[in-house]
N, CA, C and O atoms as a GROMACS GRO file, in nm:
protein
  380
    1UNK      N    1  -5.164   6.742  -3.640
    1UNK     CA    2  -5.299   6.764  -3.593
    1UNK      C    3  -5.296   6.833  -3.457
    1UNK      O    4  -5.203   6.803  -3.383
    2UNK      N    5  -5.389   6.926  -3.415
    2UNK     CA    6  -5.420   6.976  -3.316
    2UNK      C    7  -5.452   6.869  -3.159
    2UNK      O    8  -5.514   6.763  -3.162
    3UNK      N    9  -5.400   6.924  -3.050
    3UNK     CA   10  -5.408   6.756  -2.948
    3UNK      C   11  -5.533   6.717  -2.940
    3UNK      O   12  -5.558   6.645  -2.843
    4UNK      N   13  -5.608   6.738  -3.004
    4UNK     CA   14  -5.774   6.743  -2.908
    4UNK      C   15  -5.860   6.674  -3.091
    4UNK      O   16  -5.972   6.624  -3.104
    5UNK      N   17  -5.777   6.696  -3.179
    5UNK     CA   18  -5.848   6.643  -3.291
    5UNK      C   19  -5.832   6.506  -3.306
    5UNK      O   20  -5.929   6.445  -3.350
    6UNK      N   21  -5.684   6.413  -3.267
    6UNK     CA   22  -5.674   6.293  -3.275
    6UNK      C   23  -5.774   6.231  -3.199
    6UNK      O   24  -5.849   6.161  -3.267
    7UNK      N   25  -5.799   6.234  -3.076
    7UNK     CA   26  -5.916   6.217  -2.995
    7UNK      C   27  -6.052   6.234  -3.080
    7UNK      O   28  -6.110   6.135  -3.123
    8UNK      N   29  -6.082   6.318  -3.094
    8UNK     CA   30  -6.217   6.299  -3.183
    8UNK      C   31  -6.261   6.251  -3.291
    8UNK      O   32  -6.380   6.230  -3.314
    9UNK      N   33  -6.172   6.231  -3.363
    9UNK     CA   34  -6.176   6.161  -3.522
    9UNK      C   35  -6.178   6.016  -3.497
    9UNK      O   36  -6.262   5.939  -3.544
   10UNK      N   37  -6.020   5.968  -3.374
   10UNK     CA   38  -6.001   5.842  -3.364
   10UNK      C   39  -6.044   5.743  -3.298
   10UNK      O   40  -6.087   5.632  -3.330
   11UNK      N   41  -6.018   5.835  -3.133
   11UNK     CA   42  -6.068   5.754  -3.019
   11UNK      C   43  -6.183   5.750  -2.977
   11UNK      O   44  -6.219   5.664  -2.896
   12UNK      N   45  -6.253   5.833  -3.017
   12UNK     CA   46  -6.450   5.878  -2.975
   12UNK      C   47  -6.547   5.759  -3.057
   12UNK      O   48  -6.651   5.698  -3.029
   13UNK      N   49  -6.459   5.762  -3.164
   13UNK     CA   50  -6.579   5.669  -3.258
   13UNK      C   51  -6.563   5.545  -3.200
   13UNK      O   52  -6.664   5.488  -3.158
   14UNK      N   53  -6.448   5.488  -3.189
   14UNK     CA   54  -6.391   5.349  -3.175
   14UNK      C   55  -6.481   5.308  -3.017
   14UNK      O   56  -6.543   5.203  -3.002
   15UNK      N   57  -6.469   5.410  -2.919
   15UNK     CA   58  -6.494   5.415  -2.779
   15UNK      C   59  -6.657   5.374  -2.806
   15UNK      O   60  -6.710   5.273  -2.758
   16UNK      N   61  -6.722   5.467  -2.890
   16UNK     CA   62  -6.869   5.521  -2.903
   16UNK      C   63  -6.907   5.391  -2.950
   16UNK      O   64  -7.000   5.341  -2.886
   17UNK      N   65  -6.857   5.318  -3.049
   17UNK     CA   66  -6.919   5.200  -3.083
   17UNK      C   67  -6.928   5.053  -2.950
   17UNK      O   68  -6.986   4.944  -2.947
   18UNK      N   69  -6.870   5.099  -2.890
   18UNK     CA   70  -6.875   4.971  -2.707
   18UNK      C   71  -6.976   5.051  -2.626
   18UNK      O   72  -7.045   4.994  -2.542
   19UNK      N   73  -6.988   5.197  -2.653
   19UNK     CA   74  -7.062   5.280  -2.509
   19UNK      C   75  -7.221   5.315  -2.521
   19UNK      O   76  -7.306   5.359  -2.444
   20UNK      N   77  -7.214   5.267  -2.676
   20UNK     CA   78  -7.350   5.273  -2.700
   20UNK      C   79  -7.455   5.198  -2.661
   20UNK      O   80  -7.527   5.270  -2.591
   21UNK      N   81  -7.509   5.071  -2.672
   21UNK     CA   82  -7.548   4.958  -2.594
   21UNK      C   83  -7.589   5.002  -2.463
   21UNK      O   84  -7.706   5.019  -2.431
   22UNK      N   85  -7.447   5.026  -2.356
   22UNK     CA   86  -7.506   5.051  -2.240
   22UNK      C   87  -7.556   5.159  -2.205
   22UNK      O   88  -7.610   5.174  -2.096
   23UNK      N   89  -7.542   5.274  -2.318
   23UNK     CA   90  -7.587   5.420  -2.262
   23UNK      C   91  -7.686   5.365  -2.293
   23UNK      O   92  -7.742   5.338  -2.187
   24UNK      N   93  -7.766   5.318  -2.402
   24UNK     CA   94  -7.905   5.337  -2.401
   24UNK      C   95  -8.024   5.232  -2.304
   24UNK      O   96  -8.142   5.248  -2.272
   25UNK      N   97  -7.901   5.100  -2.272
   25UNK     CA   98  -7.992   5.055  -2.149
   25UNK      C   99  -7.991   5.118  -2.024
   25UNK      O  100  -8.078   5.090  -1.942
   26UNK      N  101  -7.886   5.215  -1.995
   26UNK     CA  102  -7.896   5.303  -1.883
   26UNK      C  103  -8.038   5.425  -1.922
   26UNK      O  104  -8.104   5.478  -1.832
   27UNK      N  105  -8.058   5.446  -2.045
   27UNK     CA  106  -8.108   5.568  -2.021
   27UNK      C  107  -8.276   5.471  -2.054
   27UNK      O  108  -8.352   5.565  -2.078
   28UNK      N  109  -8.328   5.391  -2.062
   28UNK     CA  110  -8.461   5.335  -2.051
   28UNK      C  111  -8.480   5.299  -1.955
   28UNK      O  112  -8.596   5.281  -1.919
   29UNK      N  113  -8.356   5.268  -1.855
   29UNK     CA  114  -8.399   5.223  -1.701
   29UNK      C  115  -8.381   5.380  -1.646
   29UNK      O  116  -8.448   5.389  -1.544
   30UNK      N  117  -8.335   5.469  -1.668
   30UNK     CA  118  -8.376   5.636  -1.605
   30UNK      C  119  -8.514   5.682  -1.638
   30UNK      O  120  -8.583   5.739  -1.553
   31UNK      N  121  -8.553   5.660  -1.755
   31UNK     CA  122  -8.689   5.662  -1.835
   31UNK      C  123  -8.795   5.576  -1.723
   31UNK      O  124  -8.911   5.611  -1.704
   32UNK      N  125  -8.744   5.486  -1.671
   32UNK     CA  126  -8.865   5.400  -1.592
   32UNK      C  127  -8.914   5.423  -1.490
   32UNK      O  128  -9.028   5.432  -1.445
   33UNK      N  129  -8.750   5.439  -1.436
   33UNK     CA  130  -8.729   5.418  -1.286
   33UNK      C  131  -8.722   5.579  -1.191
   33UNK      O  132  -8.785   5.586  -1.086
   34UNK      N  133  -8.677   5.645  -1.219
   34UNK     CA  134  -8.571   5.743  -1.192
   34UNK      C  135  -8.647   5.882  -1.146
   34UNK      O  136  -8.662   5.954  -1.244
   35UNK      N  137  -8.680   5.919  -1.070
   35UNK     CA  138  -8.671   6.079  -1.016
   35UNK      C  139  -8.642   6.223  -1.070
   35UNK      O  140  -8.694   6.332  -1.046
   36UNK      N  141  -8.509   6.172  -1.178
   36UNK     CA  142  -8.432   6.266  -1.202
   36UNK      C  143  -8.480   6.328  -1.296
   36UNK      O  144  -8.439   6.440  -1.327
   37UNK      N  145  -8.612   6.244  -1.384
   37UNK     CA  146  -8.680   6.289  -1.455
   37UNK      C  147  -8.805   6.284  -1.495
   37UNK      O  148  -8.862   6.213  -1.578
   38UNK      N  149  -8.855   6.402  -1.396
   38UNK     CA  150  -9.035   6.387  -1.353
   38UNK      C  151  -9.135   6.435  -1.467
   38UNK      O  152  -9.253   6.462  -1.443
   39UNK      N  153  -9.078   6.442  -1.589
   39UNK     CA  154  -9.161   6.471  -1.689
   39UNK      C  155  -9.159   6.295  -1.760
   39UNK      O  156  -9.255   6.261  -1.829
   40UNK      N  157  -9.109   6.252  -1.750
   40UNK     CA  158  -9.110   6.149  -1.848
   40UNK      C  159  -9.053   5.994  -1.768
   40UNK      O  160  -9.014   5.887  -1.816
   41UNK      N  161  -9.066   6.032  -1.658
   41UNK     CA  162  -9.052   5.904  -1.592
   41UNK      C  163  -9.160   5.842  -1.585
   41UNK      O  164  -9.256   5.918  -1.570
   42UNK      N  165  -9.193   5.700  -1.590
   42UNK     CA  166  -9.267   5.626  -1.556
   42UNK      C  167  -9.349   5.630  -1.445
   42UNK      O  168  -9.470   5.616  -1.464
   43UNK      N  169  -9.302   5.649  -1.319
   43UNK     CA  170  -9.391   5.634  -1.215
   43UNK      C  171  -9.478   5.799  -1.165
   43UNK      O  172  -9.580   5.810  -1.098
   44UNK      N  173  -9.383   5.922  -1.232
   44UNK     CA  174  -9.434   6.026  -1.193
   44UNK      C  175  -9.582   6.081  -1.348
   44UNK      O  176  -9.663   6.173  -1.348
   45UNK      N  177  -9.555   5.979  -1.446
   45UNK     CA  178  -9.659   5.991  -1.544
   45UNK      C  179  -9.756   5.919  -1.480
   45UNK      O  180  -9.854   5.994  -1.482
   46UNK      N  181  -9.790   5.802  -1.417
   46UNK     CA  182  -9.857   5.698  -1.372
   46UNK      C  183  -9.915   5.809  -1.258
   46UNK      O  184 -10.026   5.799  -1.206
   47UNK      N  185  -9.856   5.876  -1.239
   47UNK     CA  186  -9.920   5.953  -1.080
   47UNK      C  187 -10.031   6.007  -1.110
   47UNK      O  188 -10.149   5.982  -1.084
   48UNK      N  189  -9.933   6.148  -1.216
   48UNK     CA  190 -10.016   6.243  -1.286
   48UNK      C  191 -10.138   6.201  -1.360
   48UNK      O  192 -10.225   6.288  -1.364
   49UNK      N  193 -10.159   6.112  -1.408
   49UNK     CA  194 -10.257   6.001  -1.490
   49UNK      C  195 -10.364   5.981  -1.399
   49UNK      O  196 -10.482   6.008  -1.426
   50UNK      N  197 -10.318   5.929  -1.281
   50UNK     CA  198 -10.426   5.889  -1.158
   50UNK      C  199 -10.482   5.955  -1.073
   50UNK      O  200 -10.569   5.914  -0.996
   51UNK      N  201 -10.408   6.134  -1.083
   51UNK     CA  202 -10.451   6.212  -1.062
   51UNK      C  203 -10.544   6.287  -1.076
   51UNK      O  204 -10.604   6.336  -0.981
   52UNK      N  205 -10.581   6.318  -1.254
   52UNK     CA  206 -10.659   6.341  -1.343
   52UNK      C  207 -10.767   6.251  -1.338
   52UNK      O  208 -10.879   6.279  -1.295
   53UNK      N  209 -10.729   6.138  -1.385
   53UNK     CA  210 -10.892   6.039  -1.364
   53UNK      C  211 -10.984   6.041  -1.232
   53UNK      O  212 -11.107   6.038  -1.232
   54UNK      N  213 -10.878   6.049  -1.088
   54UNK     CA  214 -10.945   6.094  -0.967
   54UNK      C  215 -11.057   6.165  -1.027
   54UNK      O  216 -11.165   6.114  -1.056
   55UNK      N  217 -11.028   6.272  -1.040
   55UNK     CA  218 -11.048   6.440  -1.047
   55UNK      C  219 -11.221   6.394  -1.153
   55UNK      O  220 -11.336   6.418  -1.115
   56UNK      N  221 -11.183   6.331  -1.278
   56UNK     CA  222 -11.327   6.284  -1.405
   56UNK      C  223 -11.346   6.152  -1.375
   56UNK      O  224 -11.426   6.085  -1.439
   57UNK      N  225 -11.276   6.102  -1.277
   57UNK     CA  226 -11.400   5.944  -1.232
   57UNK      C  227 -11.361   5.851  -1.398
   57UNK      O  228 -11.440   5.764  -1.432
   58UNK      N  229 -11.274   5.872  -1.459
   58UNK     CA  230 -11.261   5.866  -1.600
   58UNK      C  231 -11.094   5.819  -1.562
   58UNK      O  232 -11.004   5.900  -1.584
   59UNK      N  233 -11.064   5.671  -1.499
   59UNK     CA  234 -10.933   5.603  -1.508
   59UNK      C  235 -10.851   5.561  -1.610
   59UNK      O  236 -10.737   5.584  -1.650
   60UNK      N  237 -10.942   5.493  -1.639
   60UNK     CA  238 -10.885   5.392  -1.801
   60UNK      C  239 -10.869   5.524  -1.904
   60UNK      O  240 -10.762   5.530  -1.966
   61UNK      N  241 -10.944   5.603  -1.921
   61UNK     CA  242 -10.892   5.662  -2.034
   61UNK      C  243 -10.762   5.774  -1.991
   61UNK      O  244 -10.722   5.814  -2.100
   62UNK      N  245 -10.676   5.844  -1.879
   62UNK     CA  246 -10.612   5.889  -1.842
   62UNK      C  247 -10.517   5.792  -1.855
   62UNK      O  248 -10.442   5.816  -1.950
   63UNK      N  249 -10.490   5.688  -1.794
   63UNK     CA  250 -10.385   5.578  -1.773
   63UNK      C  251 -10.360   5.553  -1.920
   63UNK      O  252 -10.253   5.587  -1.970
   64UNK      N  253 -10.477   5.483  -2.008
   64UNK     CA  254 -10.372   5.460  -2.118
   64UNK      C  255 -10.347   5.559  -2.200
   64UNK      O  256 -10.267   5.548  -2.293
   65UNK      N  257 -10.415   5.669  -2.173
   65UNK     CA  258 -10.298   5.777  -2.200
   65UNK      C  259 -10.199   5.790  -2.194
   65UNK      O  260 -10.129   5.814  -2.292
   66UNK      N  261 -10.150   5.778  -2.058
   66UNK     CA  262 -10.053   5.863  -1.989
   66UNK      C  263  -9.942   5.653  -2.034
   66UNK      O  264  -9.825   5.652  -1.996
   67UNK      N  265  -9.972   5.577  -2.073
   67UNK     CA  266  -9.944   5.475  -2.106
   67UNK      C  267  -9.856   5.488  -2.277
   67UNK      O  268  -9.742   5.452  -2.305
   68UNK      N  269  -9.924   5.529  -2.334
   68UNK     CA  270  -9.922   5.539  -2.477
   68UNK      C  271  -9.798   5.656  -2.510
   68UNK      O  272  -9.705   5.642  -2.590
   69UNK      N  273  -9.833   5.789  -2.412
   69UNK     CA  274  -9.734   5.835  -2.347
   69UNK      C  275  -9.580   5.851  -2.382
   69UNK      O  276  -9.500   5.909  -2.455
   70UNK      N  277  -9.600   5.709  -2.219
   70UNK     CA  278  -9.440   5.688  -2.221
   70UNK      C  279  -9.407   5.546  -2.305
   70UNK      O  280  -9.313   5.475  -2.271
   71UNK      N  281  -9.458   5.526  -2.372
   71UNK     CA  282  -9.478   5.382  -2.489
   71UNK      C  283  -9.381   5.466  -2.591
   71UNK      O  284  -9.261   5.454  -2.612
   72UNK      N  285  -9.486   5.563  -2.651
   72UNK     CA  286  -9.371   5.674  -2.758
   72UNK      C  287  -9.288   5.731  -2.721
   72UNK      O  288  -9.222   5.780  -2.812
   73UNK      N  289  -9.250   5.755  -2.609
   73UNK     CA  290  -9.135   5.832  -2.551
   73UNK      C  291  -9.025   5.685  -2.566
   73UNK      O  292  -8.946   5.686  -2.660
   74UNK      N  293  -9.026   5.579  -2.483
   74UNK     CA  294  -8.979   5.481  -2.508
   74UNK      C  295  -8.945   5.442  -2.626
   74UNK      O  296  -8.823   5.434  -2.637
   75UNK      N  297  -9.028   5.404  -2.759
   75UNK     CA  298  -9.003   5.378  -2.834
   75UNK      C  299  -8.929   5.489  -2.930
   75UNK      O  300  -8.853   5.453  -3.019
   76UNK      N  301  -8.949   5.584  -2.912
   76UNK     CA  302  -8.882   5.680  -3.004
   76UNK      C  303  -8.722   5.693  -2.944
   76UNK      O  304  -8.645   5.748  -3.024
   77UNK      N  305  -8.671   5.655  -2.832
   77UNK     CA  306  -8.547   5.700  -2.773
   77UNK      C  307  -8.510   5.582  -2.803
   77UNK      O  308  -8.410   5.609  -2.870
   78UNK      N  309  -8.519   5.432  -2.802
   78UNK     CA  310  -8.519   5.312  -2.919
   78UNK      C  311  -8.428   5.370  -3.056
   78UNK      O  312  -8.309   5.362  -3.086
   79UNK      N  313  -8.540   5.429  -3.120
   79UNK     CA  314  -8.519   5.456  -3.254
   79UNK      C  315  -8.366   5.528  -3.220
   79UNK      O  316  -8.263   5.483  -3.270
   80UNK      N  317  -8.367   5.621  -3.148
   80UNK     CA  318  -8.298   5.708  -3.188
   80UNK      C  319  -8.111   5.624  -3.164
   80UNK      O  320  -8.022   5.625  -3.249
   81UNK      N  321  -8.103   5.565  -3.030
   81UNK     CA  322  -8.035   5.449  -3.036
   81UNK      C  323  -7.988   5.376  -3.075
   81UNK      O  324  -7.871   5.348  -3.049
   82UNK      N  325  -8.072   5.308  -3.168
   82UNK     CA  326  -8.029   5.247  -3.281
   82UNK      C  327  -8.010   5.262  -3.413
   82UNK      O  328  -7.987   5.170  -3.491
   83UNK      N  329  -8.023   5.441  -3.456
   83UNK     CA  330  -7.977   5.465  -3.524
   83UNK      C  331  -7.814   5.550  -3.515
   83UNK      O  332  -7.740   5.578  -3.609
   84UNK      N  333  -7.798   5.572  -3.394
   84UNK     CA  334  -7.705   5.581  -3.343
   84UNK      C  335  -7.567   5.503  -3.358
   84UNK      O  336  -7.464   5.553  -3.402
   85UNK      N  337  -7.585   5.356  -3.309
   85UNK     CA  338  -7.539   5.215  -3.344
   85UNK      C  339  -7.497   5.203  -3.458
   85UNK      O  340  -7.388   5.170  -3.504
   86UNK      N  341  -7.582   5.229  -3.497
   86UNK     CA  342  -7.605   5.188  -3.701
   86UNK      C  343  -7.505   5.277  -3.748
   86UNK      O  344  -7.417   5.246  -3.828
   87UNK      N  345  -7.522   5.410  -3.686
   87UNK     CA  346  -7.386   5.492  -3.758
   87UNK      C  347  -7.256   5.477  -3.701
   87UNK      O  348  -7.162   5.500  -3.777
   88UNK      N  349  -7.229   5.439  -3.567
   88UNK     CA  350  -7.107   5.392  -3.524
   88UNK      C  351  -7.060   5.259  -3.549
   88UNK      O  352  -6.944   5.220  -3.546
   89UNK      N  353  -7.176   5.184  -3.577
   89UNK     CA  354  -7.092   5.093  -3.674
   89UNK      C  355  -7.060   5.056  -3.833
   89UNK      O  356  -7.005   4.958  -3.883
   90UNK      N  357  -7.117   5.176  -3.893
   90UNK     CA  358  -7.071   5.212  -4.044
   90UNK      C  359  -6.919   5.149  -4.040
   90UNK      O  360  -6.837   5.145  -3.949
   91UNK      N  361  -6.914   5.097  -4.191
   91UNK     CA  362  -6.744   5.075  -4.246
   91UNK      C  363  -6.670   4.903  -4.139
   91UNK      O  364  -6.558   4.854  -4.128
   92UNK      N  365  -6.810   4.863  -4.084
   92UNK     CA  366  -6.745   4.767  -4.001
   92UNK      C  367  -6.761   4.600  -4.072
   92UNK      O  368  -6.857   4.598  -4.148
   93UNK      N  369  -6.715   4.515  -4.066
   93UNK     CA  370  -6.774   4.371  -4.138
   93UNK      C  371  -6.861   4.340  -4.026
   93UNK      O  372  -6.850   4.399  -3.918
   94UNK      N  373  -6.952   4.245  -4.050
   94UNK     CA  374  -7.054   4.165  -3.953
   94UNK      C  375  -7.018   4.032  -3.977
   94UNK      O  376  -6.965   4.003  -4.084
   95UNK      N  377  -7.039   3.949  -3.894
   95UNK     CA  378  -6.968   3.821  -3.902
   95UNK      C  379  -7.095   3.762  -3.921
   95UNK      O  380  -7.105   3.640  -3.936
   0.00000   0.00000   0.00000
């Protein structure tokens, strides 16, 4: 085998099935918390939201917008996670 194929066939999956878990609680607390991503972060949607309602005197319906939002953004990066999981742990027993 080529040096770089044993690695990917063997050691990626085996690795991927422990790294999964925490990538995806790292990436819902970036989703919440985080700066790094001002389209879909939590507090810079909450801004933009309170911005807009300022502007139409019209709060509640901007917020749970901008709520519902990052609800589906959340929940869909969920999904995607755990289908993720589900395929790295194909071929495994469950106790």
């Amino acid at each position: 085998m080529p040096p770089l194929l044993p690695s990917r066939r063997i050691v990626m999956p085996q690795v991927l099935r422990f790294a999964l878990p925490g990538l995806g609680n790292r990436w819902q607390r970036c989703l919440k918390e985080s700066a790094l991503m001002p389209a879909t972060g939590l507090v810079e949607l909450l801004r933009q939201s309170f911005i807009g309602g300022r502007s139409t005197r019209d709060f509640l319906s901007f917020l749970l917008t901008g709520e519902a939002l990052h609800l589906v953004i959340t929940m869909v990066s969920s999904l995607l996670f755990a289908l993720a999981k589900r395929r790295a742990m194909r071929g495994l027993r469950r106790a």
